[in-house]
ZABA-198876 format. One record per residue (C-alpha): y, z, x; residue number from 1; residue in one letter. Coordinates in Angstrom, 1 decimal, padded with zeros to 4 digits. Layout:
// ZABA-198876
      yy      zz      xx    i  aa
       Y       Z       X  NUM   a
...
***
This chain:
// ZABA-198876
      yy      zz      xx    i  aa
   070.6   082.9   202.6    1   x
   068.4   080.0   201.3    2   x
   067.0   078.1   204.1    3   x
   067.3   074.5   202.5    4   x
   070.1   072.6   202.0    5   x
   071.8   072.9   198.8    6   x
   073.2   069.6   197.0    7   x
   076.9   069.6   198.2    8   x
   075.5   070.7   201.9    9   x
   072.4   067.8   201.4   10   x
   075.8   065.1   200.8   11   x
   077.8   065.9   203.3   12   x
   074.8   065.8   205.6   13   x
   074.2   062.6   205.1   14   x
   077.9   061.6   204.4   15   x
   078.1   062.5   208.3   16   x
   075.2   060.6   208.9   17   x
   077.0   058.0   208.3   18   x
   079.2   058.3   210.0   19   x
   078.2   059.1   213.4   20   x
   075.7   056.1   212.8   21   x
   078.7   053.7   213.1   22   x
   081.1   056.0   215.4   23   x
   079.1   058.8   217.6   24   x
   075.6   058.4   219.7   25   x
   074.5   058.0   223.3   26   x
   076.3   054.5   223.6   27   x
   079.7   055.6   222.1   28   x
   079.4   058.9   224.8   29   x
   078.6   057.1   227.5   30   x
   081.9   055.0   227.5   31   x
   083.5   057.6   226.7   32   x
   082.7   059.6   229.7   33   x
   082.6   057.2   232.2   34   x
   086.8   056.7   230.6   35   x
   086.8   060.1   231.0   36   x
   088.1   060.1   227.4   37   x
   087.4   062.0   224.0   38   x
   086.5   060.7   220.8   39   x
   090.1   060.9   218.8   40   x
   088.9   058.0   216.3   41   x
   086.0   060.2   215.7   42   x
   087.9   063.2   215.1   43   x
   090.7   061.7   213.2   44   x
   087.5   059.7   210.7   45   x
   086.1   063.2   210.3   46   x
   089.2   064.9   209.1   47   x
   090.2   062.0   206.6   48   x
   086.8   062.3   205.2   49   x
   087.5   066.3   205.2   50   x
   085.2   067.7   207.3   51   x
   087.3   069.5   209.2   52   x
   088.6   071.1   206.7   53   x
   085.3   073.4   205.4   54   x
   086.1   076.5   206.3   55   x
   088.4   077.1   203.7   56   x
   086.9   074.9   200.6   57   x
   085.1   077.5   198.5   58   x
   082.0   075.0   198.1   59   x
   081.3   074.4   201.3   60   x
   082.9   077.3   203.6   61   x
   082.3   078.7   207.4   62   x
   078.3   078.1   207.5   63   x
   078.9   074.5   206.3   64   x
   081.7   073.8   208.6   65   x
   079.3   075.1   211.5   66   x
   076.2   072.9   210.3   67   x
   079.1   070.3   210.4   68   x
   079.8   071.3   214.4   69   x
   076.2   071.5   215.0   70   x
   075.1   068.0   213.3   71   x
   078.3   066.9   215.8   72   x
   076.6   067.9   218.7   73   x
   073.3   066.4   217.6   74   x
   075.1   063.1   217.5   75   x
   076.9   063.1   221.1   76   x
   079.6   063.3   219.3   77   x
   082.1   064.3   222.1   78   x
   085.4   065.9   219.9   79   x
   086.7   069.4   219.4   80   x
   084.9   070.1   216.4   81   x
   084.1   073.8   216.9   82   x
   087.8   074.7   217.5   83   x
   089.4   072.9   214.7   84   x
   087.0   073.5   212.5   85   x
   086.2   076.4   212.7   86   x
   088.0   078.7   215.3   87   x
   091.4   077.6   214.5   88   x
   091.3   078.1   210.3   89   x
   089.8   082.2   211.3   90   x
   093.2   083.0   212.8   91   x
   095.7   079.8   212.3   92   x
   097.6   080.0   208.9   93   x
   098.8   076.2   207.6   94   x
   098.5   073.0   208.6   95   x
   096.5   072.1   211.8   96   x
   096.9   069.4   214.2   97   x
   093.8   067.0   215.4   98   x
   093.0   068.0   218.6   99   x
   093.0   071.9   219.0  100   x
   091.7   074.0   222.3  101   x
   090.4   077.1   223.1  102   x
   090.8   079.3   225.9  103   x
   089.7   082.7   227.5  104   x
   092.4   084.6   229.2  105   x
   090.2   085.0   232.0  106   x
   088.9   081.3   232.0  107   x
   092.2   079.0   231.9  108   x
   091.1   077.5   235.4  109   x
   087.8   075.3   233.0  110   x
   089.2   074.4   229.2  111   x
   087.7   072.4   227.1  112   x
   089.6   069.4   225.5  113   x
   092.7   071.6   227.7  114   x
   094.7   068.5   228.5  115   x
   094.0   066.4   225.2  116   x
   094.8   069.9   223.0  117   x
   098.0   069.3   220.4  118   x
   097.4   073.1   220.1  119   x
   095.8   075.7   222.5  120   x
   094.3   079.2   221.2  121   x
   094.1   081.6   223.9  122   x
   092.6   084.5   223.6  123   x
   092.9   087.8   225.2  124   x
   090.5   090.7   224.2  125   x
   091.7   091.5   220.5  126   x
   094.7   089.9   220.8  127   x
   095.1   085.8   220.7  128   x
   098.0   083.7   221.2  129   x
   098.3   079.8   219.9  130   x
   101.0   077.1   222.4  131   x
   101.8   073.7   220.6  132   x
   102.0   071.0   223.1  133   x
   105.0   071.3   225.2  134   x
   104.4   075.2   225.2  135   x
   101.7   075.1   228.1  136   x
   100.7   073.2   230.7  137   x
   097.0   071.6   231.0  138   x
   096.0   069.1   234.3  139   x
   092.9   067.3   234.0  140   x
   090.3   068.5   236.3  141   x
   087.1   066.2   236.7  142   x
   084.0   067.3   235.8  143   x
   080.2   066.1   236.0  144   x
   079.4   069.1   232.8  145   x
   079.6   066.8   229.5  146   x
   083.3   067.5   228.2  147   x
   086.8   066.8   229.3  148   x
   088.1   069.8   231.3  149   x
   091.7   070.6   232.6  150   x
   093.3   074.2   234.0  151   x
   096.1   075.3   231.8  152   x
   098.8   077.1   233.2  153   x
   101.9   078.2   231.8  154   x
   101.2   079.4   228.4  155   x
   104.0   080.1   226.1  156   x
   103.6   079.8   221.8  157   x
   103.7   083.0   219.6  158   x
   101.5   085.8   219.6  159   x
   098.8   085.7   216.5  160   x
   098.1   088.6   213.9  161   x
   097.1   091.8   215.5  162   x
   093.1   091.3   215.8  163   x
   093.0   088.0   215.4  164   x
   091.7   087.3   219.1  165   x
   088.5   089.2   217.8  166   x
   088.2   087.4   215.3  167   x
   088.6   084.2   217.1  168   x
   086.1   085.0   219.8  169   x
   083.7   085.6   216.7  170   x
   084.1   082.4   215.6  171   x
   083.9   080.9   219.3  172   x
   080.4   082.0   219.5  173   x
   079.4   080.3   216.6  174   x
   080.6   077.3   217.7  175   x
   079.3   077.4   221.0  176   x
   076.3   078.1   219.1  177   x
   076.0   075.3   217.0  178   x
   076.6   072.9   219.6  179   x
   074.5   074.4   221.5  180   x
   071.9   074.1   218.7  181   x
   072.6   070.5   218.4  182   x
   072.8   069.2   221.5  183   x
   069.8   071.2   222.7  184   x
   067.7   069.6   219.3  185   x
   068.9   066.2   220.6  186   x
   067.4   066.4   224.1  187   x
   064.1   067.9   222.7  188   x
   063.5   064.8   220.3  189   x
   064.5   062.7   223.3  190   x
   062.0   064.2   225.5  191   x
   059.3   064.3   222.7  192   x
   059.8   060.6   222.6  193   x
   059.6   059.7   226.0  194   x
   056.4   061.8   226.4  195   x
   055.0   059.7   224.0  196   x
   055.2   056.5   225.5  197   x
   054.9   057.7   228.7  198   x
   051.3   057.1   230.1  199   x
   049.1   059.0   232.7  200   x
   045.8   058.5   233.9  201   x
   046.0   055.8   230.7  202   x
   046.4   058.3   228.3  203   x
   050.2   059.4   226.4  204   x
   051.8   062.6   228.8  205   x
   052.0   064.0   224.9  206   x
   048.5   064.5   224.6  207   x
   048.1   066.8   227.6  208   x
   048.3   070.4   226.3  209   x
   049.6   072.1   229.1  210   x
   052.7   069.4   228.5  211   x
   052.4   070.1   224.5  212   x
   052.9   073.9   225.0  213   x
   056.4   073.9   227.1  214   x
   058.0   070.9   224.4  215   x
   056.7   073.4   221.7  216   x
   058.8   076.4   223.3  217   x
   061.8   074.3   223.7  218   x
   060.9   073.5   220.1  219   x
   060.8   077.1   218.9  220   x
   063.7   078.1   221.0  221   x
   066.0   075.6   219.6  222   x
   064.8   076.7   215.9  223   x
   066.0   080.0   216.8  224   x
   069.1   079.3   218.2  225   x
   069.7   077.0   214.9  226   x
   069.2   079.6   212.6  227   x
   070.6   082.5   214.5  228   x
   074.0   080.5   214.3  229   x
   073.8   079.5   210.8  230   x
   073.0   083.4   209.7  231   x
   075.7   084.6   211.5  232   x
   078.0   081.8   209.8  233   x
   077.0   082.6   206.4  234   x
   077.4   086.3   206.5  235   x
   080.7   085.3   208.1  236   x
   080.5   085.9   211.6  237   x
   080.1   089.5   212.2  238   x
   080.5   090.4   215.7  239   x
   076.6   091.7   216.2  240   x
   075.2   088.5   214.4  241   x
   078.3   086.3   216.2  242   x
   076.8   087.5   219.7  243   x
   073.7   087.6   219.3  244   x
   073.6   083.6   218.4  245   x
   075.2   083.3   221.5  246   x
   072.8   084.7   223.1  247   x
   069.8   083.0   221.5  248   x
   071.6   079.9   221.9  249   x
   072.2   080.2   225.9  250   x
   068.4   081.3   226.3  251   x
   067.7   078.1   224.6  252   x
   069.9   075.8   226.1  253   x
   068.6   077.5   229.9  254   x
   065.1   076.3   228.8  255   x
   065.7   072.9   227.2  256   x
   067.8   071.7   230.2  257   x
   064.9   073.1   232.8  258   x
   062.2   072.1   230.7  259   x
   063.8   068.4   229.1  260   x
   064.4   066.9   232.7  261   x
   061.0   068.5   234.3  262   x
   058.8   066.9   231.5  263   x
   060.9   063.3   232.2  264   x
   060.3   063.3   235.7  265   x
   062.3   061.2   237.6  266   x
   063.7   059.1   234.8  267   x
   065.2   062.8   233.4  268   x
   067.0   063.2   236.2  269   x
   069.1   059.2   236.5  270   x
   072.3   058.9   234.7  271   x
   070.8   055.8   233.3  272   x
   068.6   057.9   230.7  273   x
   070.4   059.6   227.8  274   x
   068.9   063.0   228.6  275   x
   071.9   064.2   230.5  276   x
   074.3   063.4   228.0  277   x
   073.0   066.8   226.2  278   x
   072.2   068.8   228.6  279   x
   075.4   068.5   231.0  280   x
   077.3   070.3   227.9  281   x
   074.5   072.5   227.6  282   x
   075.3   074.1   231.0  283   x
   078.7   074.2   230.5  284   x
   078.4   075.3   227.0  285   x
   076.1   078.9   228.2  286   x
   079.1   079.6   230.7  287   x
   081.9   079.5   228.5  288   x
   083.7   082.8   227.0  289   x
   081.5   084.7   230.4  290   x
   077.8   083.4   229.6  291   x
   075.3   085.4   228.5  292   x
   077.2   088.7   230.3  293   x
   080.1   088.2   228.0  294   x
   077.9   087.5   224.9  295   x
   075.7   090.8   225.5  296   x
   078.6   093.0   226.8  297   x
   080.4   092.3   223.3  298   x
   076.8   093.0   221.9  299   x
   076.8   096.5   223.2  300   x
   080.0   097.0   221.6  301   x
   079.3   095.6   218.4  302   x
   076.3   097.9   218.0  303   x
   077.1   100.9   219.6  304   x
   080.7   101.4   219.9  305   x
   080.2   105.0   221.5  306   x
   078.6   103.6   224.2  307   x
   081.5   101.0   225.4  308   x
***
């Protein structure tokens, strides 16, 4: 795995950019969620330009598509990515619609994007099944955790390949993953900001060491859960690698939420200040598919199969 960006990857990255320059960021999320809305323009601008469809394209494939979900995430970008872009095209053969949700069995009372979904996967151990609208039932439920939530009842749709709900839930992680990695990166460089202009005693809160070494670990643990995700994406998703960039990514998002709104003080703790844009999904992002008990009891499984 090369660890720079190759030239198609190093355009698209800044074809996105772009993109979320004019239609993502704090601003755009912040209406958003006080509508208690998603970002369809976004979405439906992303998959004209074809970036939700990367999975498949033979230059790009499933790690860019995830760098795609995790440079999302970095931009506040509040849209389905993960699921259309990567979850669905692992187990969902032709055309997809926009706006596409994912769902434990286990979990259908908190789903993501539930009530906006044009298609719902839900998965059940190995086995997944995918409802078009008007084949289950989603009602809004109101949240203070980043992303539009609903409980879905009433599943019907068609059941998927044999396997294809492990497969999914591979995929799943890496999503959670990369917008994990990105919203997690965003909050850091926020916070390294504010400590610099942030003065103490007349001198920047940056340039206390005690301060420097806790932004550093959030640092180093976001790198990891960054490049955890993206190995696991380029080797494509296996379930060891798939879990254990869950995991990596929950540990950092637990340290970059406690961490990011105890070096802002009070200010990190107003809804006035950015920093909770990020880290709001970040605690709803290490719950999802069970936390960190799901993510390490599929780890087990993955590694030593005798011993689930």
């Amino acid at each position: 795995m090369d660890m720079q960006l190759n030239e198609t990857q190093q355009a698209i990255s800044d074809s996105c950019a772009r993109l979320f320059e004019r239609r993502a960021g704090p601003v755009r999320a912040r209406a958003l969620r006080k509508a208690e809305d998603f970002d369809r323009l976004l979405l439906t601008e992303m998959e004209e330009a074809g970036f939700l469809d990367l999975y498949a394209e033979p230059d790009a494939g499933p790690l860019v598509a995830a760098l795609v979900v995790e440079w999302t995430a970095q931009a506040a970008g509040l849209a389905p990515v993960g699921a259309r872009s990567l979850i669905a095209p692992s187990v969902v053969d032709g055309v997809l619609p926009l706006v596409i949700a994912v769902a434990d069995q286990k979990g259908l009372n908190a789903v993501r994007y539930g009530a906006e979904a044009d298609m719902l996967i839900v998965v059940d151990g190995d086995e997944a099944t995918v409802a078009r609208r008007g084949e289950f039932t989603a009602a809004t439920v109101r949240s203070k955790f980043g992303y539009p939530m609903a409980k879905v009842t009433e599943v019907g749709g068609a059941r998927l390949a044999r396997g294809a709900g492990a497969v999914a839930r591979r995929w799943w992680r890496i999503a959670i993953a990369a917008e994990i990695a990105g919203s997690a990166r965003a909050a850091v460089d926020l916070t390294v900001r504010y400590m610099r202009d942030r003065s103490q005693f007349d001198r920047p809160i940056a340039t206390y060491q005690a301060l420097q070494h806790r932004i550093v670990e959030c640092h180093v643990a976001v790198d990891a859960a960054q490049w955890a995700m993206r190995e696991a994406a380029y080797h494509g998703a296996p379930a060891a690698l798939a879990a254990s960039a869950a995991i990596t990514a929950s540990e950092a998002a637990h340290r970059v939420f406690f961490e990011t709104h105890q070096l802002t003080g009070a200010m990190g703790f107003t809804t006035e200040y950015d920093l909770h844009l990020y880290t709001m999904r970040l605690q709803t992002l290490r719950l999802e598919m069970q936390g960190m008990r799901g993510h390490a009891r599929d780890l087990v499984a993955a590694r030593w199969p005798a011993a689930s």
